[in-house]
C-alpha positions as CSV (number, residue, x, y, z in Angstrom):
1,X,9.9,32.7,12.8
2,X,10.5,29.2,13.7
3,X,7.8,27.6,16.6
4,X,9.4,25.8,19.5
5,X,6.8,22.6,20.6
6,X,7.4,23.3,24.5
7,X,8.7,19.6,26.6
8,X,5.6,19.7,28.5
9,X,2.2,21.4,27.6
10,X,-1.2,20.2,27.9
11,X,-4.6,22.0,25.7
12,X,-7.3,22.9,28.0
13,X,-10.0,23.3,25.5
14,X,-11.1,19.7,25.2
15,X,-10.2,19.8,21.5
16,X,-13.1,21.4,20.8
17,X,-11.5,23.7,18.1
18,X,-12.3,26.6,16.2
19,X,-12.6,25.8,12.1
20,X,-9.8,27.7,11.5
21,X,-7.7,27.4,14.6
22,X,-4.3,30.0,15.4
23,X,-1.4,28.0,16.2
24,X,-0.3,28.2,19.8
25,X,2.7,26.5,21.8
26,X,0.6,23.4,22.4
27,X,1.4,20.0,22.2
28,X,-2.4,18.6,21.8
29,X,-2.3,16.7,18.7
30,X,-5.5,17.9,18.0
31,X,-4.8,21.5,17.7
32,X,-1.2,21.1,15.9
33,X,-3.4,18.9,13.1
34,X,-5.7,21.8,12.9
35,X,-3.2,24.2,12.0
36,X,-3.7,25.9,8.9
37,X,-0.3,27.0,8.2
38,X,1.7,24.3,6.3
39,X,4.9,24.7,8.2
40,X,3.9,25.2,11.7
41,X,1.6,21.8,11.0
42,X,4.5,20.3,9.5
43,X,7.2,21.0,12.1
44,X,4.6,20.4,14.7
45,X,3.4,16.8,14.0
46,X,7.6,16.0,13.5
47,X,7.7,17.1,16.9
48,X,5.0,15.1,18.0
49,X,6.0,12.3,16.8
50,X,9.7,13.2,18.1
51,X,8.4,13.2,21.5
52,X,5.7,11.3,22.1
53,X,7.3,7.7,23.0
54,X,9.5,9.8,25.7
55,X,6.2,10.9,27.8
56,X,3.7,9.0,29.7
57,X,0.4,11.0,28.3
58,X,-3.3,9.2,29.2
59,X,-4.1,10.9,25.8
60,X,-1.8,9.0,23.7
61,X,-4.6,6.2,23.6
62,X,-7.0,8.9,21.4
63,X,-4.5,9.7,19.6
64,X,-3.7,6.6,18.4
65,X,-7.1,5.9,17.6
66,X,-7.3,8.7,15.4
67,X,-4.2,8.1,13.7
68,X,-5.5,4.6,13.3
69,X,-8.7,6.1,11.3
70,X,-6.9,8.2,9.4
71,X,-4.0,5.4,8.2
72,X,-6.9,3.0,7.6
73,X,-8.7,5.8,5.5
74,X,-6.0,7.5,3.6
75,X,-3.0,4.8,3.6
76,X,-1.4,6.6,0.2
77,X,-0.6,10.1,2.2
78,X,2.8,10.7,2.6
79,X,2.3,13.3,4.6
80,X,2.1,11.3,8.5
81,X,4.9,9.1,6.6
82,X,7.4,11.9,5.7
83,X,7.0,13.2,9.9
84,X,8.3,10.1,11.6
85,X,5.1,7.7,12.3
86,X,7.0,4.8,11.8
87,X,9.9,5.9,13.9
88,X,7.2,6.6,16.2
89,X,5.0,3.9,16.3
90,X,8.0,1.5,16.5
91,X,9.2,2.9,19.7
92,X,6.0,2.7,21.4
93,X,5.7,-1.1,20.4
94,X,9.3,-2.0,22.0
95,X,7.9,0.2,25.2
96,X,5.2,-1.9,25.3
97,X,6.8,-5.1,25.0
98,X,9.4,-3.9,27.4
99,X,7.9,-2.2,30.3
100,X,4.8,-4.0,31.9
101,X,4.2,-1.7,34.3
102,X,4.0,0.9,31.3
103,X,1.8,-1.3,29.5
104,X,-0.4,-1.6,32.2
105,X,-1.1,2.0,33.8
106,X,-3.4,4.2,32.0
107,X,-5.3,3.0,28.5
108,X,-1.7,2.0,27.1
109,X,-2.8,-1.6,26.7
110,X,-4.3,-0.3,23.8
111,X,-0.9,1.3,22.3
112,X,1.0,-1.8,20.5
113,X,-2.2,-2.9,18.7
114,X,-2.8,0.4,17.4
115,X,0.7,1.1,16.5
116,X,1.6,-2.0,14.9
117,X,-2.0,-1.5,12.6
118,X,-0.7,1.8,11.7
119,X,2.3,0.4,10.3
120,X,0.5,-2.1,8.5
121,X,-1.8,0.3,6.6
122,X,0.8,2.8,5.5
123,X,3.3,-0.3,4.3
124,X,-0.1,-1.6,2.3
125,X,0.2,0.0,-1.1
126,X,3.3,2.4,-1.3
127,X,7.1,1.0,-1.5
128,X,8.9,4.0,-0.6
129,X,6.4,4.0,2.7
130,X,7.7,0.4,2.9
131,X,11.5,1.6,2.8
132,X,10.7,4.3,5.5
133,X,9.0,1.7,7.5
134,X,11.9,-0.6,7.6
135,X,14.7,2.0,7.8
136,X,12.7,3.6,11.1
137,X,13.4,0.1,12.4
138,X,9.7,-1.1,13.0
139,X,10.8,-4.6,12.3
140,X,12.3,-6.1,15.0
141,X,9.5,-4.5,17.3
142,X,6.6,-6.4,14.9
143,X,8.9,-9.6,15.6
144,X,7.8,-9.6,19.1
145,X,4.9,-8.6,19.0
146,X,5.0,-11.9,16.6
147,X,6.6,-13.9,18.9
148,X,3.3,-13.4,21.4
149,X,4.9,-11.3,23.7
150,X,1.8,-10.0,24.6
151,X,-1.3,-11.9,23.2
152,X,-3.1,-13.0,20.2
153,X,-4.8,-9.5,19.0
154,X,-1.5,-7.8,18.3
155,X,0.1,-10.8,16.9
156,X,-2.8,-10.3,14.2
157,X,-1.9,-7.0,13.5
158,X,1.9,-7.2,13.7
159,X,1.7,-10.4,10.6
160,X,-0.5,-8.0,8.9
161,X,2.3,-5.8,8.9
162,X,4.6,-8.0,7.7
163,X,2.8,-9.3,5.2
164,X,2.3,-6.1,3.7
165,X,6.4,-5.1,3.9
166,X,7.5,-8.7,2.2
167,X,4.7,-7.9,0.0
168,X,6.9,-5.3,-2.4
169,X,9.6,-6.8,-4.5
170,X,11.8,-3.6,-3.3
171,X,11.9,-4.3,0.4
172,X,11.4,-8.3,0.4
173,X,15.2,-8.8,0.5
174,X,15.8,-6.4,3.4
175,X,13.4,-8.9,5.7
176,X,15.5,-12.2,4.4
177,X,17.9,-11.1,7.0
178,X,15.1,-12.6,9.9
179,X,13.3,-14.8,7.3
180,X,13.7,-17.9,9.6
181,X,12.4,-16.4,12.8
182,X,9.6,-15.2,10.4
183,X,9.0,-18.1,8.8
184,X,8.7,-20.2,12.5
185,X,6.5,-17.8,13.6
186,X,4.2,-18.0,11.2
187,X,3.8,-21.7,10.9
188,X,3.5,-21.8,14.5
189,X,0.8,-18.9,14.3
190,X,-0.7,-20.7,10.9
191,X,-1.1,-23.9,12.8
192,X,-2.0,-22.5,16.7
193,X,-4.1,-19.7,16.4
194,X,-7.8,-20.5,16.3
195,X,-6.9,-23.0,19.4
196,X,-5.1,-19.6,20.9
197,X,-8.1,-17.3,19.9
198,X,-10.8,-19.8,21.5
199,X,-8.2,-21.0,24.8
200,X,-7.9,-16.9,25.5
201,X,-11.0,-15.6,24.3
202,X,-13.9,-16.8,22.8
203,X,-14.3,-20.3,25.1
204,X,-14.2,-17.8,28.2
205,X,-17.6,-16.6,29.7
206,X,-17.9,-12.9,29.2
207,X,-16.6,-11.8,32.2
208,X,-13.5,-13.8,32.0
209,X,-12.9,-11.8,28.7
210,X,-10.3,-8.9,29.2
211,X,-12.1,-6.1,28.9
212,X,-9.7,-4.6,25.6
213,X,-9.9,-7.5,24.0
214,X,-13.7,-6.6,23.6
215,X,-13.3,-3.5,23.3
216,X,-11.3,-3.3,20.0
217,X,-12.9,-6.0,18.6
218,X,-16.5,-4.5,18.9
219,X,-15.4,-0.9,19.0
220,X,-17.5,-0.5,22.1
221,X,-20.5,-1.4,20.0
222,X,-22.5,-4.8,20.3
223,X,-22.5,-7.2,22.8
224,X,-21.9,-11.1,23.1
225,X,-22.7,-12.0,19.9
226,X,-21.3,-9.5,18.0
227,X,-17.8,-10.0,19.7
228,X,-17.9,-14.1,19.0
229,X,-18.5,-13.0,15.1
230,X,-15.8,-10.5,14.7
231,X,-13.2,-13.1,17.2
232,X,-14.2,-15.8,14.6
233,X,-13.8,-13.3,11.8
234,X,-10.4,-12.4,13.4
235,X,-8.7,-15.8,14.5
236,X,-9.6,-16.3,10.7
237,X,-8.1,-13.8,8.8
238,X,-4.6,-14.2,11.3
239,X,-4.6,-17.4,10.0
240,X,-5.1,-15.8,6.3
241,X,-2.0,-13.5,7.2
242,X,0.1,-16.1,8.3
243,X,0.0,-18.6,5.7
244,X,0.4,-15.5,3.1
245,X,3.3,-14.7,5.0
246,X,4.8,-18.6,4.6
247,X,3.6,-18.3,1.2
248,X,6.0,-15.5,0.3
249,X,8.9,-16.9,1.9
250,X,8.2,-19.8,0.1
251,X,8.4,-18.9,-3.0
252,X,11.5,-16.8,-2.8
253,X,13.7,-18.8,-0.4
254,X,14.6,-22.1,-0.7
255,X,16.0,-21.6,2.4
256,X,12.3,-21.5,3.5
257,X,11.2,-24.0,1.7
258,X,14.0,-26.4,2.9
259,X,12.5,-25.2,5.9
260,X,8.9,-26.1,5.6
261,X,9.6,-29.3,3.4
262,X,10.9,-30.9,7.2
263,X,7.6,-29.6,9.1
264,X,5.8,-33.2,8.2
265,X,2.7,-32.3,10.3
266,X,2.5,-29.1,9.3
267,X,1.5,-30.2,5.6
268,X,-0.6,-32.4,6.7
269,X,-2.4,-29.7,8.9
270,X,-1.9,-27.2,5.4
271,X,-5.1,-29.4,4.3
272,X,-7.1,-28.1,7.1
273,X,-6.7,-24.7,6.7
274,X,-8.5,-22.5,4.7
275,X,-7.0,-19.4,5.3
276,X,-10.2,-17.5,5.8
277,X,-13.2,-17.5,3.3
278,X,-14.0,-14.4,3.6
279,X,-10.4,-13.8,1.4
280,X,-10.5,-15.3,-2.0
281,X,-7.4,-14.0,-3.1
282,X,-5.7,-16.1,0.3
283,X,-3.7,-18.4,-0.3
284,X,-5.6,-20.9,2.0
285,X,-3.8,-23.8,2.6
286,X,-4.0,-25.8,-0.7
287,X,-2.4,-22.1,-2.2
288,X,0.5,-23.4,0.0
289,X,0.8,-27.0,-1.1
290,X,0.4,-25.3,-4.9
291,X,3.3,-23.3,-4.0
292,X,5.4,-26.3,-2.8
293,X,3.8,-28.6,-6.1
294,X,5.5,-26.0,-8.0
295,X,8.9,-26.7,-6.9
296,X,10.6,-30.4,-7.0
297,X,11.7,-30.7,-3.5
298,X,8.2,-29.3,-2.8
299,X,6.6,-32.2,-5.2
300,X,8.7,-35.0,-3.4
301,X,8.0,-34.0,-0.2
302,X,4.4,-34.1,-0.9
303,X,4.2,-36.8,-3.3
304,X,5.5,-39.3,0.0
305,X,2.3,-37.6,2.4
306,X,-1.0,-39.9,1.6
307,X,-3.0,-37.6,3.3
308,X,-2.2,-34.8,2.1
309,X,-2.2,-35.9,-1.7
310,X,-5.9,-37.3,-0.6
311,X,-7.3,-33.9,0.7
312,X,-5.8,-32.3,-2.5
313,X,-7.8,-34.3,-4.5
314,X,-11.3,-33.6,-2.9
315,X,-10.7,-30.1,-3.2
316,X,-9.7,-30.1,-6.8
317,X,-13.8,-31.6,-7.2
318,X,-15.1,-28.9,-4.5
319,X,-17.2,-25.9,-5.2
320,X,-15.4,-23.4,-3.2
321,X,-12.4,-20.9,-4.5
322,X,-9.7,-23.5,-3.6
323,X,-10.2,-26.1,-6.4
324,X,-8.2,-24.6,-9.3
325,X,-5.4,-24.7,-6.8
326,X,-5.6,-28.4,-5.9
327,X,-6.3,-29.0,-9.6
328,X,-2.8,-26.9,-10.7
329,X,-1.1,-28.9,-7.7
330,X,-2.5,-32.0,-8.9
331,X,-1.6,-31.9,-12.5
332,X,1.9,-30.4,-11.4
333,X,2.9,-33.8,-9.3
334,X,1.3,-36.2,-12.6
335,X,3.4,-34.3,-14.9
336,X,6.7,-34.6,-12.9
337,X,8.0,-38.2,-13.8
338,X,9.6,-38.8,-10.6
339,X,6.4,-38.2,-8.3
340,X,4.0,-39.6,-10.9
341,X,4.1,-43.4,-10.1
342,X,3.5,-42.2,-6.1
343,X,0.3,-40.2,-7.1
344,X,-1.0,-41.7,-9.9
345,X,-3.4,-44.2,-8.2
346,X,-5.1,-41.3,-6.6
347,X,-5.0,-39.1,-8.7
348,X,-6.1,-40.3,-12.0
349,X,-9.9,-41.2,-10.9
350,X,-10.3,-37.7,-9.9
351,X,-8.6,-35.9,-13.1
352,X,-10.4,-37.9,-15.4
353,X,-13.5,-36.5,-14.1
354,X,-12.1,-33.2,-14.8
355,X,-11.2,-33.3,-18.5
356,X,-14.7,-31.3,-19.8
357,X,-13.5,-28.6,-17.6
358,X,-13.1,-25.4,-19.2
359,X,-12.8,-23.1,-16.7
360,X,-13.3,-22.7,-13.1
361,X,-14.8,-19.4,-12.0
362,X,-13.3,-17.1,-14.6
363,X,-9.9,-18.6,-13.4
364,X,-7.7,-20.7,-16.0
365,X,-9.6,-19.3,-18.9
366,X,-7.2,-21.7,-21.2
367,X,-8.3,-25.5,-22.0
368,X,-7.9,-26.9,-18.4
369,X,-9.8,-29.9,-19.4
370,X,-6.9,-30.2,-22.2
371,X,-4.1,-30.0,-20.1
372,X,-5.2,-32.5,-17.6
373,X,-5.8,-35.1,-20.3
374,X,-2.3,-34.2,-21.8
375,X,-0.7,-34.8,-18.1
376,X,-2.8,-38.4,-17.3
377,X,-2.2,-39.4,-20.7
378,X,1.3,-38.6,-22.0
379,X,3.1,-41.9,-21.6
380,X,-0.5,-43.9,-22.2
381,X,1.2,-46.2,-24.7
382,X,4.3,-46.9,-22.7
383,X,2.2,-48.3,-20.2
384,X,-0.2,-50.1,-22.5
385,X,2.4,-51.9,-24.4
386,X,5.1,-52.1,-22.0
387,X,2.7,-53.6,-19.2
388,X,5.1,-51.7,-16.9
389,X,4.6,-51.5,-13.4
390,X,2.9,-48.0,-13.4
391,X,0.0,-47.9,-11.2
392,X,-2.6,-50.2,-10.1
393,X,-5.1,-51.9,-12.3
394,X,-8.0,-49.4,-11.7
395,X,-5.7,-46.6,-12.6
396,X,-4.9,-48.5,-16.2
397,X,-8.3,-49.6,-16.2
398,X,-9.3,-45.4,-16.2
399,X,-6.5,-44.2,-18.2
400,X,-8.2,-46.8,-20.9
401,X,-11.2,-45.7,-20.9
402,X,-10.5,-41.6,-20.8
403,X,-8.3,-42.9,-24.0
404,X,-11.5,-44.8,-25.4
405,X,-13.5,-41.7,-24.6
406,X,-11.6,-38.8,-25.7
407,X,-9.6,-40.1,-28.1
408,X,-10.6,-42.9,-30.0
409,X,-13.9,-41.7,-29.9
410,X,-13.5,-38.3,-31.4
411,X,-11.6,-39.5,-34.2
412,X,-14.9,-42.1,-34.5
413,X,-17.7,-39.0,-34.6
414,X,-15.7,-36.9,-36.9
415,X,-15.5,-39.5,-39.1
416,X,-19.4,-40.0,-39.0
417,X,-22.0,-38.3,-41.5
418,X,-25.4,-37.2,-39.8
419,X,-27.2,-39.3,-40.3
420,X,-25.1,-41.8,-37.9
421,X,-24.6,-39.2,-35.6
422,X,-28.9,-38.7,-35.1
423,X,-29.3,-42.7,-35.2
424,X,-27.0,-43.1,-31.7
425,X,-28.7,-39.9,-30.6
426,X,-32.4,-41.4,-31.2
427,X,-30.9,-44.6,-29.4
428,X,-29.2,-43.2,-26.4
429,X,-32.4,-41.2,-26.0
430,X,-34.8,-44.5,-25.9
431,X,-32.1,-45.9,-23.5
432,X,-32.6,-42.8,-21.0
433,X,-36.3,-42.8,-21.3
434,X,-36.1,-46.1,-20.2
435,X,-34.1,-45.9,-17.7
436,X,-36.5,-43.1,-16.4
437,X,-39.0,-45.6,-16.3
438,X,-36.8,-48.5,-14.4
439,X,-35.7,-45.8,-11.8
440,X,-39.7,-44.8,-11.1
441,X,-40.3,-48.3,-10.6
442,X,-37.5,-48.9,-8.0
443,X,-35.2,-50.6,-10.3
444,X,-32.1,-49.0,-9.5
445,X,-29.4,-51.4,-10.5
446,X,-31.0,-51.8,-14.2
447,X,-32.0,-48.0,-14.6
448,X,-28.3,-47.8,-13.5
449,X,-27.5,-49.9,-16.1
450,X,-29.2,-47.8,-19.3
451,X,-27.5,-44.8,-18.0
452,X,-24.6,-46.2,-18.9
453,X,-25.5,-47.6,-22.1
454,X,-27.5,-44.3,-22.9
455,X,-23.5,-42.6,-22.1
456,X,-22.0,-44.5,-24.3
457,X,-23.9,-44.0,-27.4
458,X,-24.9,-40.2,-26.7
459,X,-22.4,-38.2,-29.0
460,X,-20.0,-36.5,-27.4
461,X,-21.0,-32.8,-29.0
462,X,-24.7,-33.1,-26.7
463,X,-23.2,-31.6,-23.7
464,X,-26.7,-30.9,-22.2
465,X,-28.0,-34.6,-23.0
466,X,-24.8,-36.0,-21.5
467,X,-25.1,-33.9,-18.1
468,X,-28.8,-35.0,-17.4
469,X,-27.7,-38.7,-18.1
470,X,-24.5,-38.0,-16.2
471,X,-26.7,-36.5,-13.0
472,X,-29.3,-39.4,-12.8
473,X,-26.9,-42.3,-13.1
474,X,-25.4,-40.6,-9.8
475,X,-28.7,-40.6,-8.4
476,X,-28.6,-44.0,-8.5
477,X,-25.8,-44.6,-6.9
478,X,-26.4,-42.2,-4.4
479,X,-29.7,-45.1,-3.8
480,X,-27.1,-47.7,-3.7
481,X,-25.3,-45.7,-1.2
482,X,-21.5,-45.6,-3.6
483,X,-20.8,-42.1,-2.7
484,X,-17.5,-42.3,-4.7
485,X,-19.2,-42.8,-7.8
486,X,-21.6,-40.1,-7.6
487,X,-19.4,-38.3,-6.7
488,X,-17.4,-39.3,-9.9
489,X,-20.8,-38.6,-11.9
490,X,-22.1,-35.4,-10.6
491,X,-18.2,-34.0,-10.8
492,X,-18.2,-34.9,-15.0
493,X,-22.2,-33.3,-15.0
494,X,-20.7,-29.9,-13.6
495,X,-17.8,-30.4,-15.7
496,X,-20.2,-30.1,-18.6
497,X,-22.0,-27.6,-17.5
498,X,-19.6,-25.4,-17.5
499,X,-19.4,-25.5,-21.2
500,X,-22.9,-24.5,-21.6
501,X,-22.9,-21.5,-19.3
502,X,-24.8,-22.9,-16.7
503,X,-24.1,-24.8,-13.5
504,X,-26.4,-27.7,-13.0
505,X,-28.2,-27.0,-9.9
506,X,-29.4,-31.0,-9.1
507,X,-25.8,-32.3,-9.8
508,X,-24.8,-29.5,-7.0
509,X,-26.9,-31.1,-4.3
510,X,-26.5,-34.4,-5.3
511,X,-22.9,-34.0,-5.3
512,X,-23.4,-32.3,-1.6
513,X,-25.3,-35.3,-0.4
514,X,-22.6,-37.9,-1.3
515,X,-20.1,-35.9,0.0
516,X,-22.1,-35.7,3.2
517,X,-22.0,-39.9,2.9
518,X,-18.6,-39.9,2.9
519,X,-17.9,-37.4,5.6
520,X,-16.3,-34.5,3.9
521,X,-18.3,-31.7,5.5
522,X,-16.6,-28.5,3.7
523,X,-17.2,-30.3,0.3
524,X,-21.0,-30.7,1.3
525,X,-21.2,-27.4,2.2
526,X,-19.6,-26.0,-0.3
527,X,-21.4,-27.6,-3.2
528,X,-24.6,-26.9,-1.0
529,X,-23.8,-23.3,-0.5
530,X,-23.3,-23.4,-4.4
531,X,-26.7,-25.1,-4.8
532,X,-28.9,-22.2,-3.3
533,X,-26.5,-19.6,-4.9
534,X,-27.7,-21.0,-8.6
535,X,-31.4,-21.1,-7.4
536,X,-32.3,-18.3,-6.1
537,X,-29.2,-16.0,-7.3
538,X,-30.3,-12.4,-7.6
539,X,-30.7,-12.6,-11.4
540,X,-33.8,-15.0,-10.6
541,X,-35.3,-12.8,-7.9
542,X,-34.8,-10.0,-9.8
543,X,-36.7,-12.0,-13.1
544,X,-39.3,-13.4,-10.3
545,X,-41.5,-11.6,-7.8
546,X,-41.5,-12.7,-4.6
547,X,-39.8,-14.2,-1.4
548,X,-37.9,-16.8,-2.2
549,X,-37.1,-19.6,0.7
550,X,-34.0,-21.9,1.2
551,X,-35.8,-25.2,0.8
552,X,-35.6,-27.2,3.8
553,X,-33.7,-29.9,2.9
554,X,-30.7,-27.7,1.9
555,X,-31.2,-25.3,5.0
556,X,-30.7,-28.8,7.1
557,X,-28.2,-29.8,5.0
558,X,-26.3,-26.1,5.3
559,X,-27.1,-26.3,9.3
560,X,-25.3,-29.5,9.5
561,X,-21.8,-28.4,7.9
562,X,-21.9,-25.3,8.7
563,X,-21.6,-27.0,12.7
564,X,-19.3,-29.6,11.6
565,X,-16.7,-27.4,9.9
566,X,-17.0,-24.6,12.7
567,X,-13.4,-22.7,12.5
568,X,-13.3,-23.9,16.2
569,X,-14.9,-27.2,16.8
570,X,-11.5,-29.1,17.3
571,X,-10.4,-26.4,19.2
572,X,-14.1,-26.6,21.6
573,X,-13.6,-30.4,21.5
574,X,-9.8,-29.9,23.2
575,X,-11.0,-27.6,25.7
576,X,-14.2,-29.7,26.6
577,X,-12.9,-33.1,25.8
C-alpha cells in the first residue's frame, strides 16, 4: 500500500529515533531517512524534496546541514541524486535570491550556501549526476548567486559548482550556451575577490562581521583567529575556482579566448595571482597565460605585454609549483617565429640558465633542458651569419656562448682521451682552491674572477664540481650586490643539481637572498621555503635525533615575505591608504 507524505506535518520526537524506526505519516526528514523499508524511504525523500521549497520550515536549515555532510562525505551515491536534490536545491537558491524577506526570517540565510555546495559535491565526480544537475535547471540559479546577488561566501560555492559541471567533457557544451556571462563573472571574481573578502569581512572588527559569515566559516568552533585563517583560506581557493573556471572556457572557446585576449589588465593582474597554494593542481595564474601561450592569438597578445612576459620569466627560475608552467609558456612564445623577436631579449638570459634542467618536481620527466636549447637555438646560424636584426647584443652575446657551451664544447670533450679530460680537471680544481682563498681574504672581484676560469675548464660531465663553483661565484656577486647574476648562477647550480638527485640547499638561500635584492618577495620565499624543506625534511629528522630549529636567518627571511606577499596586503593598503 502506497504511503501518502501529508502537506503539513511536523515530528515531535526531537529526532531522537529508535535504531530501527516504523515509518509513520511524518514529514521530519529525519525519520523518513531512518526508514528501513526501501520504498517508503524512497518515495518519502522524493516527496521531501518535492515539497520542501513550497514551505517555510525553521528546520530546513538542519536539514541542509545534514545533507551538506552527507554530499560532502558520499558525493558518488546516486541515491539523494535519483530523488530530486538538484531540482530541490535549485529552487531554494532562486527563493533565496528572489525573496529578501524569505532570506531574512528564520536561519534561511544559511540556505543558498548550503544548497549551491550540495550541488557542487554531487556534480564533483559523476557525469550522469552532472546531466541531472543541469537538466533540474540549477544553472541559472548558480549564475546569480555568481553574479553577487547576495555576497562573497555563496559566490564561492556557486563557481565551485560550476567548475565541477564544465569539468566533464559530456556536459561542457550544454553551459556554452551562458559561457560569456560565465566567463565575465569569473574574471571579475578572479580579479575582485580577495579585495571583496577583506572590504566585507576580514578588515571588519569582529562585531561588524555578520554573524553567518562566522558561523560557516568556523562551524561555530574557534574564535578570531581561526575565522581570519579559514577567510584567507577561502578568498584563496575562490580565486582558485575562478581562474579554473576561465581556464576551461579557455581552452575550448575561442570565443572566450577572443574574449580574454581584449581584458589587457586582466593579464597583467594573471601574474599576480596564484590561484591558491594550498592547490597544486590550480591553474594559478601563469596556468592561464600557459593556456593562452598555447594558442597563437593567445602568444600575440602576450608577446606585446612587457610585464607580463617579465613575471613569466621569474617564475620559470622560482621554487614553487608554478615554474614548469612559465617555463612551457616561455619556450612556447621562442618557438613561435612571429612572437620570438618580441620575447627574445628577455627571455633568452633566463632559458639559458635552464638547459641542465631535467626535470622539475617529477613534472616534464622528458629532456626539458633539451628542448629549451632546441627552441633558443634553432635559427643560431641565421642570426650569426646573417647579422640580422634579431635581438639585442646581450641576447647574441648569450645565444653564443650557450652555443660555445653546449655545443662546441661537447663535440670538444668527446673527442678528448683521459688523460686531457683529468689535466683540465686538476686545473679547474687549483683555480677553485684559489679562488677560495681570494674570497677569505676579501677579494671578491678576483675570487670572482677564478670562478669563472675554474667554469670554463671544469668538464662538463662533473656536475657536482660545476654546482659548487656555480654557487660560490654567485656568492660573490651577491657581495657585489648584482642580484641578476646570482641569480643567473644559483638558477644553473639548481639546474645541476637536479641531475644528481639532490637539491643544493646553499644555492636555495642564496638564490632567496638575491631575489630578496631585487624585490621579488614570492621568489624569496619560495626558494626560502624550499631551503628549510631540504634541511631539515623528515628524511633527516627521521636519520637524526633531536629537535631541529629554523635557523634564524631563514625564519627572518621567511617572516619577511611571508608579510610582503600577504594574499591581502594590497587589499589592507586600499582600505587604510
Amino acid at each position: 500500500m502506497e504511503s501518502k507524505i501529508p502537506e503539513i506535518s511536523t515530528c515531535n520526537n526531537n529526532h531522537l529515533l529508535p535504531a530501527t524506526p516504523t515509518y509513520t505519516n511524518c514529514f521530519c526528514f529525519f525519520c523518513i531517512i531512518s526508514e528501513t523499508e526501501p520504498n517508503l524511504r524512497k518515495s518519502g525523500i522524493y516527496h521531501y524534496f518535492k515539497q520542501m521549497p513550497l514551505k517555510d520550515d525553521q528546520e530546513h536549515v538542519l536539514v541542509l546541514s545534514a545533507l551538506w555532510k552527507i554530499a560532502m562525505t558520499k558525493p558518488n551515491d546516486p541515491e539523494f541524486p535519483s530523488l530530486g536534490i538538484f531540482r530541490c536545491m535549485a529552487k531554494l537558491i532562486q527563493k533565496g535570491v528572489s525573496d529578501k524577506a524569505w532570506l531574512l526570517r528564520h536561519q534561511n540565510i544559511y540556505i543558498p550556501y548550503y544548497a549551491a555546495h550540495i550541488i557542487g559535491s554531487y556534480a564533483m565526480n559523476k557525469p550522469k549526476f552532472t546531466q541531472k544537475a543541469l537538466n533540474s535547471k540549477v544553472l541559472q540559479p548558480l549564475l546569480e548567486l555568481l553574479q553577487g546577488k547576495i555576497s562573497w561566501v555563496e559566490r564561492r560555492v556557486a563557481i565551485r559548482a560550476l567548475g565541477h559541471l564544465t569539468s566533464h567533457e559530456a556536459t561542457f557544451e550544454a553551459i556554452t550556451e551562458h559561457e560569456v556571462e560565465i566567463i565575465e563573472a569569473a574574471i571579475n571574481i578572479a580579479s575582485s575577490c580577495i579585495d571583496e573578502v577583506y572590504r566585507e569581512f576580514l578588515g571588519l572588527k569582529e562585531f561588524e562581521r555578520l554573524d553567518y559569515h562566522k558561523n560557516l566559516i568556523t562551524r561555530g568552533i574557534g574564535g578570531l583567529e581561526l575565522e581570519n585563517r579559514k577567510a584567507e583560506e577561502w578568498a584563496s581557493e575562490l580565486q582558485c575556482w575562478s581562474l579554473y573556471l576561465v581556464d576551461r572556457f579557455v581552452r575550448r572557446r575561442k570565443r572566450c579566448l577572443r574574449l580574454i585576449c581584449k581584458k589587457k589588465q586582466f593579464l597583467k593582474d594573471l601574474c599576480g595571482m596564484w590561484g591558491g597554494l594550498m592547490s597544486p593542481s590550480s591553474p594559478a595564474g601563469v596556468g592561464v597565460l600557459r593556456t593562452l601561450c598555447r594558442t597563437r592569438i593567445g602568444r600575440e597578445t602576450i608577446a606585446d605585454l612587457h610585464q607580463v612576459v617579465d613575471c613569466i620569466c621569474n617564475v620559470s627560475r622560482s621554487s614553487d609549483y608554478r615554474q614548469y608552467m612559465a617555463i612551457e609558456s616561455l619556450v612556447e612564445l621562442v618557438r613561435d617565429p612571429v612572437t620570438r623577436y618580441r620575447v627574445i631579449d628577455a627571455a633568452a638570459p633566463v632559458l639559458a640558465d635552464l638547459v641542465e634542467l631535467k626535470s622539475i618536481r617529477g613534472r616534464l620527466k622528458h629532456r626539458v633542458g633539451q628542448e629549451i636549447m632546441q627552441a633558443l637555438l634553432h635559427d643560431y646560424h641565421k642570426i650569426k651569419f646573417c647579422r640580422s636584426s634579431f635581438g639585442s647584443e646581450r641576447t647574441k652575446k648569450i645565444l653564443e656562448e650557450l652555443w660555445n657551451s653546449k655545443v662546441d664544447r661537447v663535440r670538444k670533450e668527446k673527442l678528448m682521451n683521459e688523460e686531457e679530460i683529468r689535466e683540465k680537471e686538476e686545473l679547474s680544481n687549483v683555480l677553485k682552491n684559489e679562488a677560495n682563498k681570494k674570497f677569505r681574504l676579501g677579494e671578491i672581484e678576483n675570487s670572482l674572477m677564478n670562478y669563472s676560469k675554474a667554469l670554463g675548464l671544469c668538464p662538463l660531465k662533473l656536475a657536482k664540481e660545476r654546482i659548487v663553483l656555480y654557487s660560490n661565484r654567485a656568492q660573490c656577486y651577491l657581495l657585489l650586490e648584482n642580484a641578476e647574476a646570482a641569480i643567473s648562477d644559483t638558477t644553473r647550480a639548481l639546474c645541476l643539481s637536479s641531475t644528481v638527485n639532490c637539491t643544493h640547499s646553499k644555492s636555495l638561500w642564496r638564490r632567496s637572498q638575491a631575489y630578496d635584492m631585487k624585490g621579488l618577495a614570492k621568489e624569496s620565499l619560495m626558494d626560502c621555503l624550499m631551503f628549510v624543506s631540504n634541511r631539515f625534511g623528515l628524511r633527516r629528522c627521521r636519520r637524526k635525533k633531536g629537535f631541529k630549529i629554523i635557523p634564524y636567518y631563514a625564519a627572518r627571511m621567511i617572516n619577511k615575505q611571508m608579510n610582503s606577499t600577504w594574499i591581502f596586503a594590497p587589499a589592507k593598503s586600499k582600505t587604510h591608504g
